[in-house]
C-alpha positions in Angstrom: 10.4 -21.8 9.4 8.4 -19.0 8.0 4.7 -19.4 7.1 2.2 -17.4 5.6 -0.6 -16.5 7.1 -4.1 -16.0 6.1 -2.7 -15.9 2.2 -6.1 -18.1 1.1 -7.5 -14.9 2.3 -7.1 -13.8 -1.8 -9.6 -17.2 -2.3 -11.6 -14.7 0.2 -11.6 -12.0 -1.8 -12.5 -13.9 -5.0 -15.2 -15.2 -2.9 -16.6 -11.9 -2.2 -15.9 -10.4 -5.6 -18.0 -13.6 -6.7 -21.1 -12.8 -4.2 -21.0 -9.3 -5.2 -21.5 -9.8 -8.8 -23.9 -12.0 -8.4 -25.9 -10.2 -6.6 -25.4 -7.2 -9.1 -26.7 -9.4 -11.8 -29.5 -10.5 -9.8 -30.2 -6.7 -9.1 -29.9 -5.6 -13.1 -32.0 -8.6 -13.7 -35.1 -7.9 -12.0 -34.4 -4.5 -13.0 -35.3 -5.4 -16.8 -38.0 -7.4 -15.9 -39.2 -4.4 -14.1 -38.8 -1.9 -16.9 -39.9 -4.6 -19.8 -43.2 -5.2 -17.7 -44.1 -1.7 -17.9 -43.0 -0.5 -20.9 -45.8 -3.5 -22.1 -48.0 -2.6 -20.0 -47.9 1.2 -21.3 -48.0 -0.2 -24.9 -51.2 -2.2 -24.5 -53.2 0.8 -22.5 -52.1 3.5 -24.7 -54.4 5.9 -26.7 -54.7 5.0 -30.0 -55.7 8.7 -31.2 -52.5 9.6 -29.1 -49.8 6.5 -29.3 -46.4 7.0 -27.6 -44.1 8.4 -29.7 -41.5 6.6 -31.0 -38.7 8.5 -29.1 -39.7 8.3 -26.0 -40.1 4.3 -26.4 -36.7 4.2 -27.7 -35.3 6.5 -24.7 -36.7 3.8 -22.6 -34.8 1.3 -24.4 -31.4 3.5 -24.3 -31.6 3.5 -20.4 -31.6 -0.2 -20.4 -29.1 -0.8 -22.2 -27.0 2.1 -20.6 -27.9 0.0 -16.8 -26.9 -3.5 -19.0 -23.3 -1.6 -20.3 -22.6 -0.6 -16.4 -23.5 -3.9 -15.2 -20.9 -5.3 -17.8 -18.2 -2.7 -16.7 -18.9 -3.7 -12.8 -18.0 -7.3 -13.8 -15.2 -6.9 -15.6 -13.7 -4.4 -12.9 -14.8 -7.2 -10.2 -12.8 -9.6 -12.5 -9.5 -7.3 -12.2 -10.2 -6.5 -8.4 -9.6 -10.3 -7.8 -6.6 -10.6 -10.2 -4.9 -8.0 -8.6 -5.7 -9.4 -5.0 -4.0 -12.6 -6.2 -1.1 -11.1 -8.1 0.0 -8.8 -4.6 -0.5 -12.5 -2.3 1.9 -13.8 -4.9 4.3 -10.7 -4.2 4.0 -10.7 -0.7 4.3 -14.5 0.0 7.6 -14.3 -2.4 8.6 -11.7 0.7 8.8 -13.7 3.3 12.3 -14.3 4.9 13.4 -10.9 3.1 14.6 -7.5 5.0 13.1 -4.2 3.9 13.6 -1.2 4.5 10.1 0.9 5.6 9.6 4.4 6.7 10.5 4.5 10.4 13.0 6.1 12.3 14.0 3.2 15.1 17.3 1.8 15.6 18.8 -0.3 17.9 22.2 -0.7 19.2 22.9 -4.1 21.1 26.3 -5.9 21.6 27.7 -9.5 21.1 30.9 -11.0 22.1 32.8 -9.8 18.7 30.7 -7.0 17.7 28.2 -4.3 18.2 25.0 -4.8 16.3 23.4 -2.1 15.0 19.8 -2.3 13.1 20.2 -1.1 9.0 18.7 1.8 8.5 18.3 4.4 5.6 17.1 7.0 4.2 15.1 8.3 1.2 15.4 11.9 -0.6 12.4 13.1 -2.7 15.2 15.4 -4.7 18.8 16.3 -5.2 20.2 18.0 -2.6 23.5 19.9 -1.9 23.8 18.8 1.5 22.3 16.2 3.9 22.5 15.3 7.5 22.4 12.3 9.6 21.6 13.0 13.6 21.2 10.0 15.6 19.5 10.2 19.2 19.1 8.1 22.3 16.1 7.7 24.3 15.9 10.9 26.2 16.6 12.9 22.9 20.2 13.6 23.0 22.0 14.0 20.1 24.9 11.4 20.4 25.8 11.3 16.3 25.9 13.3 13.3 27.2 13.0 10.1 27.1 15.2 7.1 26.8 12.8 4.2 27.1 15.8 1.5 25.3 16.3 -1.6 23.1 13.6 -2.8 20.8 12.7 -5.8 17.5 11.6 -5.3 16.4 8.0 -4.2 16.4 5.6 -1.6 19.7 5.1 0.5 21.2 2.2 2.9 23.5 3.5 5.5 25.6 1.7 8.2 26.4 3.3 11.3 29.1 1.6 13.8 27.5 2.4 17.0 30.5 5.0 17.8 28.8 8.4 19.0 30.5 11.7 17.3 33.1 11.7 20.3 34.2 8.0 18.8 33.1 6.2 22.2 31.1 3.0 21.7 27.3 4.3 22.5 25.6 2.0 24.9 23.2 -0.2 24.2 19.5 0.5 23.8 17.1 2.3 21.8 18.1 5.1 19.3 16.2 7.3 16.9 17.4 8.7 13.4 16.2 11.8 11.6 17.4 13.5 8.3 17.9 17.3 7.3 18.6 18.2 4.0 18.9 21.4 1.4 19.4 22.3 -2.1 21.8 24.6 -3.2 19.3 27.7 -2.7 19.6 26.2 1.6 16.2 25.5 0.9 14.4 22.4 2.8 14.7 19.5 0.3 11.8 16.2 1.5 13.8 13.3 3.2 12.1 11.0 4.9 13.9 7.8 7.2 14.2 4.4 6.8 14.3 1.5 9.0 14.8 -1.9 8.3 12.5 -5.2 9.4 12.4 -9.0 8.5 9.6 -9.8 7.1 7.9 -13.2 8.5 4.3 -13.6 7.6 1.9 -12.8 5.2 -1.8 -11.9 6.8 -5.4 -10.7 5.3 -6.6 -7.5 7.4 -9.9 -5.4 7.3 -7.8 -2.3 5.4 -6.0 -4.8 3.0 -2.9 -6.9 2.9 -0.2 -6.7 5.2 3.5 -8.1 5.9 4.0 -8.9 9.4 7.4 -8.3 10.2 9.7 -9.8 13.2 9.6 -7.3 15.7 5.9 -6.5 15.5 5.0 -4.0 12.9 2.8 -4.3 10.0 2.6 -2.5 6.9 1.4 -2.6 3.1 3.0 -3.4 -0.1 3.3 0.6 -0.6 5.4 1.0 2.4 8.5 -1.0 0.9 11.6 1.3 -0.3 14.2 -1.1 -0.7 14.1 -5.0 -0.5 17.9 -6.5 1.0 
């Protein structure tokens, strides 16, 4: 059964939110005492022929309250750092069991007694183009399919292949690669980028953020998701 891991890492992350505000508000703290010290201080050994002009005193008074606004923006953006963390450990967690498709170009082709399997895969096209290719590839490079899927508008799209190379033999099984051309109606280069698919089984805490570990070893973020199956 699938399990999340590390997902109390968000009570982590409120933790630390927590520490660092503290310590800003220790920080802004004994910076007023500092300021309100002096600014007495200055008041009671001023010249009496040559007091401080009232300005000035109320410049002072301006920058503290200017350090007391940012202190109250750094809290509040703390606040929404950890309500964010929690709302995407929600999202993930809701992941888990779930196939995705990811930017990645690996497929796989393996047989079973009734048919061949071959891993989903897609594709996803930054604009409308007027034509698009598929090329499949073993491991030594070899182009053993292509298929010219036509024109196509922009978005994300799931493809099946049967494991049949473009000669309509069964390809064996192994490791394959798949790659996207495409062009708008000028034959200019038009952005695609491939998919791959991946079953997502954990949920884990790392030192650049959250990530989904998925079955067969690789992790990515939230941001990395193009379709969910």
């Amino acid at each position: 059964m699938s399990t999340v891991s590390d997902v109390s890492g968000s009570g982590a992350s409120a933790a630390a939110a927590s520490l660092a505000n503290a310590q800003t508000n220790s920080l802004v703290s004994g910076t007023q005492d500092r300021f309100l010290t002096l600014l007495v201080t200055q008041l009671q050994n001023q010249d009496p022929l040559n007091p401080m002009d009232n300005a000035q005193v109320t410049s002072q008074i301006a920058q503290l309250s200017t350090v007391n606004g940012i202190q109250q923006l750094n809290s509040t953006l703390l606040a929404l750092s950890g309500q964010m963390d929690m709302s995407q450990s929600l999202q993930a967690a809701s992941l888990i069991g779930k196939d995705i498709l990811y930017p990645g170009a690996k497929l796989s082709v393996g047989g079973s007694p009734d048919a061949t399997i071959v891993t989903p895969f897609g594709y996803d096209l930054m604009s409308p183009a007027a034509k698009t290719v598929m090329t499949v590839r073993d491991a030594s490079g070899a182009t053993v399919y292509t298929q010219d899927l036509g024109p196509q508008d922009s978005g994300v799209y799931r493809l099946a292949w049967d494991g049949r190379t473009t000669g309509g033999t069964q390809a064996p099984d192994g490791a394959y690669t798949v790659s996207f051309g495409a062009t708008d109606a000028n034959e200019q280069p038009v952005s695609v980028q491939a998919l791959t698919s991946g079953h997502v089984s954990s949920v884990a805490y790392a030192t650049d953020g959250l990530k989904l570990n998925l079955a067969m070893g690789d992790k990515i973020s939230l941001l990395d998701i193009r379709q969910i199956m």
